[in-house]
C-alpha positions as CSV (number, residue, x, y, z in Angstrom):
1,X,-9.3,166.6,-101.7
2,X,-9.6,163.0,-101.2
3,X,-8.1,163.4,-97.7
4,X,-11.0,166.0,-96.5
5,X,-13.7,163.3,-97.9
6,X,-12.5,160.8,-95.9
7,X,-11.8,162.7,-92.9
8,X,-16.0,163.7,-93.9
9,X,-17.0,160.2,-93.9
10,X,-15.3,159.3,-91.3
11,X,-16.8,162.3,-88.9
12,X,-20.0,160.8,-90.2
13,X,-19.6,157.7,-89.4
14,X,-18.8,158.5,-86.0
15,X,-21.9,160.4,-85.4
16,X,-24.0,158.1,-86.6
17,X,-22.6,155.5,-84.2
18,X,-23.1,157.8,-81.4
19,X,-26.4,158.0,-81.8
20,X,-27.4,154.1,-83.1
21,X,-25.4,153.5,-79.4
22,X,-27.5,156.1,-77.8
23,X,-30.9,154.3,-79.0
24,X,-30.5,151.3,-76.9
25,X,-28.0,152.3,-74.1
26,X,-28.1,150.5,-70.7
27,X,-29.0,153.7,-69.1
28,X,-31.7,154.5,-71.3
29,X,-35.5,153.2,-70.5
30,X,-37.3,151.6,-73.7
31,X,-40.8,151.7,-74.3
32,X,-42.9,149.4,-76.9
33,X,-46.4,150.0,-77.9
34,X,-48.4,147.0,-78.7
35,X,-52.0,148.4,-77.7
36,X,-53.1,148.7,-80.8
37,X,-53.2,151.9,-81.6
38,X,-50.6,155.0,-81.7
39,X,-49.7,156.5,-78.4
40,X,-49.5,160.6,-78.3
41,X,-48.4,160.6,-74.9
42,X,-45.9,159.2,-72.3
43,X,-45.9,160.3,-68.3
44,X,-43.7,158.8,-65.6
45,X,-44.2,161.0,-62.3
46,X,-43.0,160.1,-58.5
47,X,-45.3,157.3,-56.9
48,X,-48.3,158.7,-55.6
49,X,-47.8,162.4,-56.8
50,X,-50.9,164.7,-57.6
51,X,-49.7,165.3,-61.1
52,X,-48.2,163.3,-64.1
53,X,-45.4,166.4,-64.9
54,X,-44.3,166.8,-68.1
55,X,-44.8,164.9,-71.4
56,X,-41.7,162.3,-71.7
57,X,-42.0,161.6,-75.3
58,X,-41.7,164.4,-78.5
59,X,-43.1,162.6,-81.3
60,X,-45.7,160.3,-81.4
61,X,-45.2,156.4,-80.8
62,X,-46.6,154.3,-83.3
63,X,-48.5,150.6,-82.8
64,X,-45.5,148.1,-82.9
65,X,-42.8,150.9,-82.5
66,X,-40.4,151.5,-79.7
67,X,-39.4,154.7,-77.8
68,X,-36.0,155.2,-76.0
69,X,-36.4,157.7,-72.6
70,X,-33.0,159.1,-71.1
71,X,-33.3,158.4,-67.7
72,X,-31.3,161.7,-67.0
73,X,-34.3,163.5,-65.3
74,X,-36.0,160.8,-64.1
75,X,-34.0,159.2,-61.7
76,X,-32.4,162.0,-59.9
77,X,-28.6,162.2,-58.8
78,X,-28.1,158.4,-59.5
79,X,-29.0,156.6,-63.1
80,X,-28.6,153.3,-62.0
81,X,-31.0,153.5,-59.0
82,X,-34.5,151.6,-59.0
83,X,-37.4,154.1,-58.5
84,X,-41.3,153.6,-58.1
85,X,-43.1,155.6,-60.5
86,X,-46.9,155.9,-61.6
87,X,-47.2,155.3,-65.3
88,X,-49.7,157.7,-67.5
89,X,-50.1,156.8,-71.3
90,X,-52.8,158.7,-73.6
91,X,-52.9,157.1,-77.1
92,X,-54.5,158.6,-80.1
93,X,-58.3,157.8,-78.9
94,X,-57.5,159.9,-76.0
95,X,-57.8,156.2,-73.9
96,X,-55.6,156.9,-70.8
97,X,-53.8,153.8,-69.6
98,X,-53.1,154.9,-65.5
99,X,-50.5,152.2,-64.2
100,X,-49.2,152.8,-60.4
101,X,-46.1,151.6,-58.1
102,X,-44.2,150.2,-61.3
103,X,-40.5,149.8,-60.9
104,X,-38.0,151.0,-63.1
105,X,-34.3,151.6,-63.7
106,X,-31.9,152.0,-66.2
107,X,-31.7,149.2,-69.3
108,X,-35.9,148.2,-68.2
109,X,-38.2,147.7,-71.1
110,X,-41.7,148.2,-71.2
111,X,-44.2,146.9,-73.5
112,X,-47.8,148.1,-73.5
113,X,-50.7,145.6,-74.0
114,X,-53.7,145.8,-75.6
115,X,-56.3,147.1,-72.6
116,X,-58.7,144.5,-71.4
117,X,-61.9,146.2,-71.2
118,X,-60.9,148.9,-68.4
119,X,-57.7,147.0,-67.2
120,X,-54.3,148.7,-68.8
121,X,-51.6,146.4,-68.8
122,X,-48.1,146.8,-69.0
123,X,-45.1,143.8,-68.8
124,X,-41.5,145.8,-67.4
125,X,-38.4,143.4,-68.2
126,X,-35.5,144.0,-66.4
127,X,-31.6,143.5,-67.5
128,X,-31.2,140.0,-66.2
129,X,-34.8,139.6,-68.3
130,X,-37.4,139.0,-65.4
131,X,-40.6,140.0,-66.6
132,X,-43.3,141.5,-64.0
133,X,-46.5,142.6,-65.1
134,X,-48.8,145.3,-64.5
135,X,-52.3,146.2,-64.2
136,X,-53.9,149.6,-64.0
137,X,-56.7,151.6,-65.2
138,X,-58.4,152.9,-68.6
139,X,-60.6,155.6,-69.1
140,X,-61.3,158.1,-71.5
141,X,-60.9,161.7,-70.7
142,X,-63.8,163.5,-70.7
143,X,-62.4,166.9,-72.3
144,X,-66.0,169.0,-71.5
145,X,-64.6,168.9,-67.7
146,X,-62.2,171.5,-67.1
């Protein structure tokens, strides 16, 4: 008996490590939201594509939290390759934070700003911690148009 609950702890504890390692792995992208208010919506798509894709994130990232994105999807045959993309972020105000040409790669962190007016600004730091920042465009979108 004691034997089958340690062989259960220890199965447990193994999973859990796998996923606390997944959280923050080098070839995962994170993403921290410091605009001031939740963010319902993440969208990385191809530079200068005619449509954001699919949604990125599945649960809603609160002010002052941080999502993790798998690159796996994103980056094609190779993780570990830098790739231009154009940013989208709606957040719970349906604001939409438009950011273009921002590179990215595997182990990057992003950190959204508050918006200046109708500036969006992100910061991208990469693994040997330079920091570039980014300036794009907010709006709110007008749901009456089709």
């Amino acid at each position: 008996m004691k034997k089958i609950l340690a062989v259960k702890i220890l199965l447990t504890l193994a999973l859990f490590s796998v996923i606390l390692s997944s959280c923050g792995a080098d070839d995962s992208l994170s993403f921290k939201n410091q605009c001031g208010f939740d963010v319902h919506s993440v969208y990385f798509s191809e530079e200068m594509k005619d449509n954001w894709g699919d949604r990125k994130n599945y649960s809603i990232v609160n002010n002052g939290n941080t999502f993790y994105f798998n690159l796996e999807g994103l980056k094609g045959d190779d993780p570990t390759a830098l790739r231009t993309y154009d940013v989208g972020i709606v957040d719970e105000n349906s604001m939409n934070y438009d950011i273009f040409g921002v590179t990215l790669g595997a182990g990057y962190k992003i950190v959204l700003e508050p918006a200046d007016s109708e500036i969006a600004k992100i910061t991208v730091t990469d693994k040997e911690n330079k920091t570039v920042s980014y300036e794009g465009i907010c709006y709110i979108q007008d749901t009456a148009e089709g």
